[in-house]
C-alpha positions as CSV (number, residue, x, y, z in Angstrom):
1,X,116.3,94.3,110.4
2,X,115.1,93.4,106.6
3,X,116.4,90.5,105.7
4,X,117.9,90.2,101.5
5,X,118.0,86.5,101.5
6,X,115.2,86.4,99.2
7,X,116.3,88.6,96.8
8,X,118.5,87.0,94.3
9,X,116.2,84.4,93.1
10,X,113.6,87.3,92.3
11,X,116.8,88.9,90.8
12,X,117.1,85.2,89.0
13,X,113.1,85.5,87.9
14,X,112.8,88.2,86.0
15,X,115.8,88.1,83.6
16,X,117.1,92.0,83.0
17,X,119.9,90.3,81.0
18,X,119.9,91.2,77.1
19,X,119.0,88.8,75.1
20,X,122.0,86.6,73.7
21,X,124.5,87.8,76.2
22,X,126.2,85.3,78.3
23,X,127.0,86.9,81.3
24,X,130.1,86.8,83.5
25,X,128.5,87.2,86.9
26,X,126.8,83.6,88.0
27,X,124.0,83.4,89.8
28,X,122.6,80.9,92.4
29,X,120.1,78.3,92.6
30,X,118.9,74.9,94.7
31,X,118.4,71.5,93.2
32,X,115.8,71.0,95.0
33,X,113.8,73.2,92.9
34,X,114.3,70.2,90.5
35,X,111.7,67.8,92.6
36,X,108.7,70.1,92.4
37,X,109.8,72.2,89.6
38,X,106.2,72.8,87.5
39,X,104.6,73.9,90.5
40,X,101.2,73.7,90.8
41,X,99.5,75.7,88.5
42,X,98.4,75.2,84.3
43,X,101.2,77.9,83.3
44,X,103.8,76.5,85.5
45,X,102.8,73.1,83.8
46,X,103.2,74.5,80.4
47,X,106.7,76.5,81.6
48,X,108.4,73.6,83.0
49,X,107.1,71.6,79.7
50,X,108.7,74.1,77.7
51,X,112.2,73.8,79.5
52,X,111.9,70.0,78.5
53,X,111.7,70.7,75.3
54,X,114.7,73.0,75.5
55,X,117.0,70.4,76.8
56,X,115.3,68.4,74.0
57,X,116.9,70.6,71.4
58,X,119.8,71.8,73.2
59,X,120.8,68.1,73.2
60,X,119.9,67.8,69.2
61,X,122.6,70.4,68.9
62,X,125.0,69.2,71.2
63,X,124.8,65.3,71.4
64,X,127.5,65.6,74.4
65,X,125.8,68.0,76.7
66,X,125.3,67.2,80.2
67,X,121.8,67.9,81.7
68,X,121.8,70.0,85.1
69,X,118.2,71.3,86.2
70,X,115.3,72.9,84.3
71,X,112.4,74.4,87.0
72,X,109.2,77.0,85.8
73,X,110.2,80.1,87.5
74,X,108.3,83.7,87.4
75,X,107.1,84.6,84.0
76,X,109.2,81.6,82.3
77,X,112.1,78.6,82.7
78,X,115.4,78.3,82.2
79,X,117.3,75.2,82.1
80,X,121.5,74.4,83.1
81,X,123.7,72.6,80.3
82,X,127.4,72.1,80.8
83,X,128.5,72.9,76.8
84,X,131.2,72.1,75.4
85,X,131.2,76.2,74.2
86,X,130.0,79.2,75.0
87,X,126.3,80.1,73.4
88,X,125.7,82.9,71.3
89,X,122.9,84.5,69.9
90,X,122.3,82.4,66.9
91,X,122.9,79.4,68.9
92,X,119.4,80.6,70.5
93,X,118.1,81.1,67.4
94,X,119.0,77.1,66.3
95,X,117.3,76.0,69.9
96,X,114.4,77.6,69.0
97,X,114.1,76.4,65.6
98,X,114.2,72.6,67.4
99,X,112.2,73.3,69.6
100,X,109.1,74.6,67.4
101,X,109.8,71.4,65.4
102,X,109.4,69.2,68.8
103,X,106.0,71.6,69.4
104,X,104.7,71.0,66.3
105,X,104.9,67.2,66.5
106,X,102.8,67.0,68.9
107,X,104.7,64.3,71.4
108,X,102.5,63.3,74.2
109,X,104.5,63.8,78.0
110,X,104.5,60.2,79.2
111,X,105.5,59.5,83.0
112,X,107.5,56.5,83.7
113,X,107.9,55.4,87.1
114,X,111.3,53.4,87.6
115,X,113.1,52.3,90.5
116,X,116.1,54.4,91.7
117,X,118.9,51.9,91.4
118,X,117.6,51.3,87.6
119,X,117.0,55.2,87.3
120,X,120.7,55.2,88.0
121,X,121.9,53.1,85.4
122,X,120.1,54.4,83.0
123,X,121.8,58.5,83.6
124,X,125.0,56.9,84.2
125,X,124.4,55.0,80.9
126,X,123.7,58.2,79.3
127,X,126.8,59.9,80.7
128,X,124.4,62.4,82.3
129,X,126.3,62.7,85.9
130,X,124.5,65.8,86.9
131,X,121.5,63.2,87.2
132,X,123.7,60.8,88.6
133,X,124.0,63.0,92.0
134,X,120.7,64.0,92.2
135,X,119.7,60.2,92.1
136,X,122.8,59.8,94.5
137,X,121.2,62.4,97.3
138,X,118.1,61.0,97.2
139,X,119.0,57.3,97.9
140,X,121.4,59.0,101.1
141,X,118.4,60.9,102.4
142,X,116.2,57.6,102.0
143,X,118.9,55.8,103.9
144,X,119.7,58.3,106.7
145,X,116.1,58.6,107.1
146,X,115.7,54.3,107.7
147,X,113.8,53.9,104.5
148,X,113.3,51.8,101.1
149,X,114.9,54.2,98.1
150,X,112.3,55.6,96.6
151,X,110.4,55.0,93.0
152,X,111.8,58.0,91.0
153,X,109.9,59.4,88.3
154,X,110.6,60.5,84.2
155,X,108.8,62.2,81.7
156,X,109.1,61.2,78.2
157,X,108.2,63.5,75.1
158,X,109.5,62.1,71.3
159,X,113.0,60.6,72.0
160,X,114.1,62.5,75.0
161,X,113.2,61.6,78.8
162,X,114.0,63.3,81.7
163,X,114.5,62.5,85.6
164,X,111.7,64.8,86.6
165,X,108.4,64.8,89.0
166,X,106.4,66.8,86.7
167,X,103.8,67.8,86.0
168,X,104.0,68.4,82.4
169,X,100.8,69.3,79.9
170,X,99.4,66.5,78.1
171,X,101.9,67.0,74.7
172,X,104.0,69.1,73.5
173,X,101.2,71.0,71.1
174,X,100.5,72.5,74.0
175,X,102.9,74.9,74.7
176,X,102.1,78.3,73.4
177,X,104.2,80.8,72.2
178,X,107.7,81.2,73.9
179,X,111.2,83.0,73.5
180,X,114.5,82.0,74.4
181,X,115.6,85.2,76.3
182,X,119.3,85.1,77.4
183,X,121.8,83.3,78.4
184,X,123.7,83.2,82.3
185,X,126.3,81.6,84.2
186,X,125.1,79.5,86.9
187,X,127.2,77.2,89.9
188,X,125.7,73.6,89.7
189,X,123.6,73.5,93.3
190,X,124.2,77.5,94.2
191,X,127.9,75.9,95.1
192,X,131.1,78.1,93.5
193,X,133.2,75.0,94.0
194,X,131.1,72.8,91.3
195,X,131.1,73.4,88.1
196,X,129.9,76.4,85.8
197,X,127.1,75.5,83.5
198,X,125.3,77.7,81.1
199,X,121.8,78.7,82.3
200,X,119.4,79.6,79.6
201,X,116.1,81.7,80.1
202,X,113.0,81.8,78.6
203,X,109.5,83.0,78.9
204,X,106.2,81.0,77.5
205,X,102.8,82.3,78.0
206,X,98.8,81.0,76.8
207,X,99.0,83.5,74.3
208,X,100.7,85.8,71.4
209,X,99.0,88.8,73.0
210,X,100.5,87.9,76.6
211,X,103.7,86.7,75.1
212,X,104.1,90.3,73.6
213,X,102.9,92.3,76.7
214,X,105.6,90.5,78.6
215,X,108.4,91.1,75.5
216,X,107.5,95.1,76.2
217,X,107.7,95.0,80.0
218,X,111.3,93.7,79.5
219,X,112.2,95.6,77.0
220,X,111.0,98.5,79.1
221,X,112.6,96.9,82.5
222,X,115.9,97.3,80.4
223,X,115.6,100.9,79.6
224,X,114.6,101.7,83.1
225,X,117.7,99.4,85.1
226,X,118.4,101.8,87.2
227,X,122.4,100.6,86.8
228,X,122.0,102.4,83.5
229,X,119.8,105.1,84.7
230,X,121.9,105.7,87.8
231,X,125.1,106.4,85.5
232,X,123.4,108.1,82.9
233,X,121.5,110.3,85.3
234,X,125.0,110.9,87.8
235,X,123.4,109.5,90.6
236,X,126.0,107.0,91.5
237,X,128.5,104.8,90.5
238,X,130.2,101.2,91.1
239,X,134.1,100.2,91.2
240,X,136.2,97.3,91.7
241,X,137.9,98.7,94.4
242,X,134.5,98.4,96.9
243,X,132.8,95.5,95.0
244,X,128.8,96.0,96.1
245,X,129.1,99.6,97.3
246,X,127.7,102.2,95.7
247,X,129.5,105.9,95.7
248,X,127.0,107.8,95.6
249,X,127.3,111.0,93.4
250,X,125.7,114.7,94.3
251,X,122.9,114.3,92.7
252,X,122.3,110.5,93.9
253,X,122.9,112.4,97.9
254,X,120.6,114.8,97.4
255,X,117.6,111.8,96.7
256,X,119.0,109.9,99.6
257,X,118.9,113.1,101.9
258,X,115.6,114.1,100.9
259,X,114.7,110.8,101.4
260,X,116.1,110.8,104.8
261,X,114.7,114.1,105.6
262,X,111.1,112.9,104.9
263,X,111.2,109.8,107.8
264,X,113.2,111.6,110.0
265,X,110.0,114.5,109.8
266,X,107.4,111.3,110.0
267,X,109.3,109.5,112.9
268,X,109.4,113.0,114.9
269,X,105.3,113.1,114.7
270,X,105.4,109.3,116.0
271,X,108.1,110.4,119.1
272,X,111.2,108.2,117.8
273,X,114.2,109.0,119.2
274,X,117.2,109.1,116.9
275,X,120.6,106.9,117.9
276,X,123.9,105.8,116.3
277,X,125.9,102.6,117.9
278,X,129.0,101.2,116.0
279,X,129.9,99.4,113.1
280,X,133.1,97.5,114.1
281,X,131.5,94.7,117.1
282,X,132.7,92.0,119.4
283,X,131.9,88.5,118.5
284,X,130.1,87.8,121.6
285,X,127.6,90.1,121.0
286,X,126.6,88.2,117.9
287,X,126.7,84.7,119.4
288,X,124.6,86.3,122.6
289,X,121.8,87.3,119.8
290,X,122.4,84.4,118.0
291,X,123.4,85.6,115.0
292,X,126.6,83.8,114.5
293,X,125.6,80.5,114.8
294,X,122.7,81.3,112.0
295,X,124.4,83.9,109.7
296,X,128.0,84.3,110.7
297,X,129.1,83.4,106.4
298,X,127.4,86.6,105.8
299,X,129.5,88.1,108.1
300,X,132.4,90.6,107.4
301,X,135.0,88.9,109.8
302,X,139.0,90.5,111.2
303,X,141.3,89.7,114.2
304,X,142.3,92.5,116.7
305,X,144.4,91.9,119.5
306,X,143.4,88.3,120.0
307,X,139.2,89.3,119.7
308,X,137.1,88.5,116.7
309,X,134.7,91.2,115.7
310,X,132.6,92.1,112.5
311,X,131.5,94.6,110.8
312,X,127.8,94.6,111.7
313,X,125.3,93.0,109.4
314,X,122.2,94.1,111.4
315,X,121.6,96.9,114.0
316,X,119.2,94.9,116.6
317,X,121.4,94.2,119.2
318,X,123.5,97.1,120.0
319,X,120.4,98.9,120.6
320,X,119.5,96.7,124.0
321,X,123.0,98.7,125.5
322,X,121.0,101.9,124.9
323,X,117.9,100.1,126.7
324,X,120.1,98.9,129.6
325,X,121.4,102.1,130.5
326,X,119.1,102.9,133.2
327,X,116.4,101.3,134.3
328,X,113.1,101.5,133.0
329,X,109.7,101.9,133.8
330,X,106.4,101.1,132.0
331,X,105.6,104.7,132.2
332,X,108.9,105.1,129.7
333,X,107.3,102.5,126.7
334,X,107.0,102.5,124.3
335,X,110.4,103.6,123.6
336,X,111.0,104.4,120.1
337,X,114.8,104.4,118.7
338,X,115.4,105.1,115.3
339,X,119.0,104.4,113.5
340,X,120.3,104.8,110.3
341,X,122.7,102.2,110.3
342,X,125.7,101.6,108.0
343,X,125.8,97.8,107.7
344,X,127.7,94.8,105.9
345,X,126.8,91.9,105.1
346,X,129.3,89.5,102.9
347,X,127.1,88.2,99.7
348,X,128.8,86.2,97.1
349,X,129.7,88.4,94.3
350,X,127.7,86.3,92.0
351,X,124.2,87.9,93.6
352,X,125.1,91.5,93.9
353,X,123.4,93.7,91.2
354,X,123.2,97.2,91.5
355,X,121.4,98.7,94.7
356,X,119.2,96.4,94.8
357,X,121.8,93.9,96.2
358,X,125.1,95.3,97.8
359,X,127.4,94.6,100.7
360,X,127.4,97.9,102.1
361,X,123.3,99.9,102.9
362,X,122.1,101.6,105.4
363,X,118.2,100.8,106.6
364,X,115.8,102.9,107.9
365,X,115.5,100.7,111.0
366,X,113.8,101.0,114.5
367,X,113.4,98.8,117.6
368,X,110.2,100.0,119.4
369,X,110.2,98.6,123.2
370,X,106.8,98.1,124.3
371,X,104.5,96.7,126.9
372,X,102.6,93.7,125.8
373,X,99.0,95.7,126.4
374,X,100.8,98.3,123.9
375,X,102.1,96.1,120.9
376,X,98.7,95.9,118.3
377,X,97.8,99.6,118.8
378,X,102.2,100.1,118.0
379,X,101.8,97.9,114.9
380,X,98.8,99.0,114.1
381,X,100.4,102.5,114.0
382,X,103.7,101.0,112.0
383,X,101.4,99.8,109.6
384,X,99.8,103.6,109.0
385,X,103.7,104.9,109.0
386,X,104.1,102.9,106.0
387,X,101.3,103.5,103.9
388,X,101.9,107.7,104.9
389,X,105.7,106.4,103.4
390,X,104.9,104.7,100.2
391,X,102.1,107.2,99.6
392,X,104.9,110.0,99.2
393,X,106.0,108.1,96.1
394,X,102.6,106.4,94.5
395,X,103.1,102.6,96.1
396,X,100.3,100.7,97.7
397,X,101.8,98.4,100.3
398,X,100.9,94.9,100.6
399,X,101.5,93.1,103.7
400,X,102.2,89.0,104.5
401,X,102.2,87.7,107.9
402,X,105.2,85.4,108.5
403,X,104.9,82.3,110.8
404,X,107.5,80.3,113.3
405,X,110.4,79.0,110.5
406,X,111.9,75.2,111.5
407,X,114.8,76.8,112.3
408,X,113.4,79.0,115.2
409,X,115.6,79.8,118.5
410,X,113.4,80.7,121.8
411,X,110.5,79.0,123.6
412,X,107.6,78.2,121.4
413,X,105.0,79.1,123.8
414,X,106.8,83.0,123.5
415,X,106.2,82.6,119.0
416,X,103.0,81.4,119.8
417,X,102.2,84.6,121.8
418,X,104.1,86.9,119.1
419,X,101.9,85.6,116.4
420,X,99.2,85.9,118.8
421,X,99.9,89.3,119.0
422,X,101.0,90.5,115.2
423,X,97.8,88.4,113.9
424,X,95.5,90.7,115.8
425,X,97.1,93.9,115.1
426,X,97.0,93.1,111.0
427,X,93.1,92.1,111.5
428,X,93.1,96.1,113.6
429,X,94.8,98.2,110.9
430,X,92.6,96.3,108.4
431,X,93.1,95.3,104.7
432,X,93.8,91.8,103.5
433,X,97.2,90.0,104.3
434,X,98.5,87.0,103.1
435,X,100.1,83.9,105.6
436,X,103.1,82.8,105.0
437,X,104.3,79.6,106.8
438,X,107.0,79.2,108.5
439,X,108.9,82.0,106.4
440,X,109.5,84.4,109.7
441,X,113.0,85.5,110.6
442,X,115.1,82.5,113.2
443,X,113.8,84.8,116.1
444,X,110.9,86.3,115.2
445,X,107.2,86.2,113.4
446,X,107.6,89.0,111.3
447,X,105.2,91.0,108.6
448,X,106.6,91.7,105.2
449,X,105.6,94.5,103.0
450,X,105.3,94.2,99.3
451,X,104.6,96.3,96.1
452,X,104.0,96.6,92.3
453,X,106.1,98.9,90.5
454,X,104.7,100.5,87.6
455,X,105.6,97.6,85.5
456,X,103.8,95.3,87.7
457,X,107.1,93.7,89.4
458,X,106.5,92.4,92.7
459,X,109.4,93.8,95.1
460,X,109.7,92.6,98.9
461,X,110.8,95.6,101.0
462,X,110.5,95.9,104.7
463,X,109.8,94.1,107.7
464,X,107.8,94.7,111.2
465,X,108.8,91.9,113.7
466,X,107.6,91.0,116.7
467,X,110.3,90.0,118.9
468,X,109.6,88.0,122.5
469,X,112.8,85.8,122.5
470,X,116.0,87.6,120.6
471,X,116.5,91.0,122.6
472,X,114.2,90.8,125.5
473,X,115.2,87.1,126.7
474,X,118.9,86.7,125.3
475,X,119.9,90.5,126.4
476,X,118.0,90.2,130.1
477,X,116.0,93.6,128.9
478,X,113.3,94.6,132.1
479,X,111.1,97.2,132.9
480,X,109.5,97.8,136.4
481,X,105.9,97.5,136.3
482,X,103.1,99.4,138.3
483,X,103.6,96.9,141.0
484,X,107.1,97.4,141.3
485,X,107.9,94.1,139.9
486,X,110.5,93.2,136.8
487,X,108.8,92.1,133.6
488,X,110.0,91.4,129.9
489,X,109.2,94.2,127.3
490,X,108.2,93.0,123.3
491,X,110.8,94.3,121.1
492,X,109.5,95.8,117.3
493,X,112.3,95.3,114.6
494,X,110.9,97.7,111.9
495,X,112.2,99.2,108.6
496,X,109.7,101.2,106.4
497,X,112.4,101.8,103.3
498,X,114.8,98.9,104.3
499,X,117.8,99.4,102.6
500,X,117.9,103.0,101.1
501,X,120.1,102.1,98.5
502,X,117.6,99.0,97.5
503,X,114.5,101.2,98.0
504,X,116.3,104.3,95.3
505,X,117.4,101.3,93.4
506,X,113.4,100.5,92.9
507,X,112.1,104.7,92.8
508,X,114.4,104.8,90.2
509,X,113.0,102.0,88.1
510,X,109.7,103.2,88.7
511,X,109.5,106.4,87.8
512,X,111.9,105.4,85.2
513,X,114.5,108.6,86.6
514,X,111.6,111.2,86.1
515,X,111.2,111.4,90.1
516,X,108.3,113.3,91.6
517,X,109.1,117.5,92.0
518,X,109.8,116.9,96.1
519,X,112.4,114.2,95.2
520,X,113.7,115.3,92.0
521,X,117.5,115.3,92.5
522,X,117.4,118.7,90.6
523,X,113.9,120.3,90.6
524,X,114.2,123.4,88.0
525,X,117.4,124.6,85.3
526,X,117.0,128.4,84.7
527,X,118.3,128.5,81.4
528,X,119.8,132.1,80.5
529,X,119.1,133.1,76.4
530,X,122.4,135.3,76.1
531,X,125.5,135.5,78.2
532,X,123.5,138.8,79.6
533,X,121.1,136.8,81.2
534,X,123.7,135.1,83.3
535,X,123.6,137.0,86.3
536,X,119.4,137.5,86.3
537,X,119.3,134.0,86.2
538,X,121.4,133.5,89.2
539,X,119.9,135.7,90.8
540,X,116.2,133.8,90.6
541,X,118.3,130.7,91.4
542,X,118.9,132.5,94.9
543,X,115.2,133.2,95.4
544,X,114.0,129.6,94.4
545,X,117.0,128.2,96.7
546,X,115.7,130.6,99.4
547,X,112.6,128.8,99.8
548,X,114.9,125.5,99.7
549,X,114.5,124.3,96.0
550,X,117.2,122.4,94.6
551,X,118.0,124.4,91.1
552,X,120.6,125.0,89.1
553,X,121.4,127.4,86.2
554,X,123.0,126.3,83.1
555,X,125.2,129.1,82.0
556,X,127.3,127.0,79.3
557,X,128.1,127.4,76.3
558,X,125.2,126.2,73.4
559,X,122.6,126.7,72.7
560,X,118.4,127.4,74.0
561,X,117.1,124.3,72.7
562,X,120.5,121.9,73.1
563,X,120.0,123.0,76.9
564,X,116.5,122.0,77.5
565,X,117.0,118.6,75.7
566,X,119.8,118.4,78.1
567,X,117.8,119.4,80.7
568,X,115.0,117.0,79.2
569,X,117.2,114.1,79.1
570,X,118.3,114.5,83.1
571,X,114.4,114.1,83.8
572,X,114.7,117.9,85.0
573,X,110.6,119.0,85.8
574,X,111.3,122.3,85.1
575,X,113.0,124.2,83.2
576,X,112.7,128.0,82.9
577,X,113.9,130.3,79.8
578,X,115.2,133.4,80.4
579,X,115.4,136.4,78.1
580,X,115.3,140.3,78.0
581,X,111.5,140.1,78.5
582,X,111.3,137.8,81.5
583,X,114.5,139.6,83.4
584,X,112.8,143.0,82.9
585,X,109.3,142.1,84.2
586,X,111.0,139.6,86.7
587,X,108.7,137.0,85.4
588,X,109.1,133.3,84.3
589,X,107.3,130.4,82.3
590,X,108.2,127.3,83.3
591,X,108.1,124.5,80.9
592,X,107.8,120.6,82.1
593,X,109.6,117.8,81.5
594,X,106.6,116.7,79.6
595,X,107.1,120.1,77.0
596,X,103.8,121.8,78.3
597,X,104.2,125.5,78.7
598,X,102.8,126.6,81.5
599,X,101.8,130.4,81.6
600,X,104.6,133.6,83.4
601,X,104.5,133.7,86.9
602,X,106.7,136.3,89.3
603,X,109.7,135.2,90.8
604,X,108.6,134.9,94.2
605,X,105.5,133.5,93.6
606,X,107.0,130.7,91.4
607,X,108.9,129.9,94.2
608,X,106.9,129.5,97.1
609,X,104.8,127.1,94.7
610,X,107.3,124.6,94.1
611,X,108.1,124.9,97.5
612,X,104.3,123.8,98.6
613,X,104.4,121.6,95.8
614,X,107.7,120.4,97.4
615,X,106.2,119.9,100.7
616,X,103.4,118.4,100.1
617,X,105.1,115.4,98.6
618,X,103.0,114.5,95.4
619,X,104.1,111.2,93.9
620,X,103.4,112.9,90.4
């Protein structure tokens, strides 16, 4: 099971709305990023600096806004007004103008400790009531908790001051070059019951060289979104009628099937065994595994004949029935079982965006049963499958070892032994790994895989968890060992794409819609000179599709050079002119997506190329 929680606030960090536009989808956020909100490092410092200023100027301009929260983030800030309008673009521009102003007159960040029943007064004074609540939580936590309210903490810069626990830079001539970006709807707290306020973005950096390099990796992360690409490309489309599922057009299929194709090939080699269990389950299975007292709000929920059931958000437990239909052995693990499983899972419509956050996927999962003296030589091997994976399309995994969260279900002694166990298999497979505190799944330690893309954008993707309390202890699993006797098995929860549409969502974005020749949705256009050409050029179609080559033959109307920008355009890699000379000698030159003209080649032979070019799956 991969778990998306974590994927709209990196949705939230990097901004892929255009500059200016205020959007109509909100998006989520915690006030609690309020209390630590510079972080720890000197850029964070300056970022969260920078918002200050912000709200500085966004208060010059509108004397009656009322302050929300203004945290560093990833590569920038953003702060939350409520306004008495909506902001344009030149309302930006004004902000700016202020703020450069503030920057330039050099106001020193002074902390003031105050305490909270004054801090209080003074944002109620103000009319600041966004303040007000935050102040109001904390004295509630201090009270529940049997303690003294604490000393609260602002930062003052110039005339404005802050409810904030810093840290800041020293003054405001500090801050190096920034840029308001765009503008965002956002719930106060994450909550859609509290109020919309206005979000804005913006990015500051050390220098004007860095501040540029980012400017160019968003202005480049715009013309690769693959919602554009996707639709520009016919790979798929979204509609109101199925908010967050993709339908998924030819071309988009054929990537997904050839996706498909490629594990299903790898997880033969490793001995996985392929299931399929059902979408529509009972209740009681989910409050047996757990799952509905921890994640039943993301549950797609309907009444049948007096029984609750879902719509499965995660495959894990149905595959125990499979287990527990005969008994096994140790002799039978590891058992490998493979699904591809449709699931749902019911996210506010304020986080969905694109593929790479839906209500409808299907995952790539497995749950591998094994004995414990078998579980670091099978996640040593898991770890190999997803390298071989990522390899196939350029992508150097990362990996991060997640540790026992508070909120873990199961005997601690059993997490102790999981992490035992994953700890030693990530020290085997070898490579560095980063530990993650108490960021593992409710019932399991778990490792998460990470990579760049080629703009440098961190994505999370899958998961391998080691599992000694959900499925083997809630769901009674056994096997007989070589003295006869009953024993638990360790259940592996592994994805190595996650959620295919999240995982094309990335490829897409990566290779910027010019895929790789094995995964190219089309791989070659014969393009026929003269309507006499038609037929030899369908008939080369048939050899190239012999061999299992996706090509098609553009027989309309126009034309030479209009087709192969067409074909140029749809990120074809080959395209292949054919006139009186190449039918007669049964020939062809291919040209590349690039424009290189690469020298005539026979029919056949051209074929079975691209076809080991095909198969050996280059990522370029």
């Amino acid at each position: 099971m991969v778990d998306q929680a974590g994927q709209a606030a990196q949705a939230v960090g990097e901004g892929i709305e255009d500059e200016g536009e205020v959007l109509e989808a909100p998006v989520r956020g915690s006030a609690d990023e309020l209390l630590d909100a510079g972080g720890h490092d000197p850029i964070d410092a300056m970022r969260h600096s920078t918002a200050h200023v912000m709200a500085e100027a966004v208060l010059d301009l509108f004397p009656g806004a009322k302050l929300g929260i203004g945290p560093a983030i990833r590569d920038g800030f953003y702060y939350d007004f409520e306004l008495p309008r909506p902001l344009t673009p030149a309302d930006l521009e004004s902000i700016e103008a202020r703020m450069r102003e503030s920057i330039a007159a050099n106001h020193p960040f002074v902390r003031k400790e105050i305490p909270l029943d004054e801090a209080r007064a003074v944002a109620e004074g103000q009319h600041q009531a966004f303040k007000v609540e935050i102040l109001d939580d904390l004295a509630a936590k201090a009270k529940a908790a049997g303690q003294a309210p604490p000393v609260t903490s602002f930062y003052e810069h110039g005339a404005f001051s802050d409810l904030c626990k810093g840290p800041h830079v020293e003054q405001t001539g500090a801050i190096g070059p920034f840029k308001l970006l765009s503008v965002a709807g956002a719930y106060w707290r994450g909550d859609e019951k509290r109020p919309m306020l206005q979000r804005i973005y913006g990015t500051v950096w050390a220098t004007q060289e860095d501040l540029d390099a980012y400017l160019w990796r968003r202005a480049e992360a715009r013309k690769r979104d693959h919602r554009r690409l996707g639709v520009a490309l016919d790979l798929f489309s979204f509609h109101d009628v199925s908010p967050g599922s993709a339908f998924w057009h030819p071309k988009g299929q054929r990537i997904w099937r050839t996706l498909e194709s490629a594990m299903r090939e790898l997880q033969l080699q490793r001995g996985y065994e392929e299931i399929s269990t059902p979408i529509l389950v009972d209740k009681k299975l989910w409050e047996q595994s757990g799952h509905w007292a921890n994640y039943d709000d993301n549950m797609f929920k309907l009444e049948s004949e007096g029984h609750t059931f879902s719509l499965k958000p995660m495959n894990c437990p149905e595959s125990t029935f499979i287990y527990r239909s005969k008994v096994r052995s140790y002799r039978d693990l590891p058992l490998r079982l493979n699904e591809y499983g449709r699931l749902h899972r019911n996210e506010r419509s304020g986080t969905l965006s694109g593929l790479t956050r839906v209500r409808q996927f299907i995952q790539d999962d497995a749950h591998v049963y094994v004995r414990p003296d078998q579980l670091e030589d099978e996640i040593e091997a898991m770890i190999g499958e997803v390298r071989q994976a990522y390899s196939w399309v350029g992508l150097t995994p990362r990996f991060a070892f997640a540790t026992r969260p508070d909120k873990a279900i199961g005997d601690p002694a059993l997490w102790d032994r999981a992490e035992a166990y994953i700890r030693a298999a990530l020290d085997k497979a070898g490579g560095d790994y980063e530990v993650k505190p108490r960021d593992g799944t409710f019932y399991a330690p778990k490792i998460d895989i990470y990579i760049d893309d080629a703009l440098g954008r961190e994505w999370q993707m899958a998961t391998i968890q080691a599992d000694l309390t959900m499925l083997p202890e809630r769901f009674d699993l056994h096997y007989i060992d070589e003295a006869g006797k009953e024993q638990r098995p360790i259940a592996i929860h592994r994805a190595i794409y996650g959620s295919l549409e999240r995982f094309i969502g990335i490829l897409v974005e990566h290779f910027a819609g010019a895929f790789p020749l094995w995964l190219a949705p089309v791989q070659a256009v014969v393009i026929p000179i003269a309507d006499r050409h038609v037929e030899p050029a369908r008939e080369l179609v048939a050899v190239m599709r012999a061999r299992g080559l996706r090509v098609d033959v553009d027989a309309s109307d126009g034309r030479m050079q209009n087709k192969i920008r067409v074909a140029q355009e749809q990120k074809v890699p080959y395209m292949i002119v054919l006139g009186d000379r190449e039918v007669e000698a049964r020939t062809a030159s291919p040209r590349t997506r690039a424009g290189e003209q690469q020298p005539a080649i026979g029919w056949e032979d051209l074929a079975a190329r691209l076809a080991s070019e095909t198969a050996a799956r280059q990522p370029g």
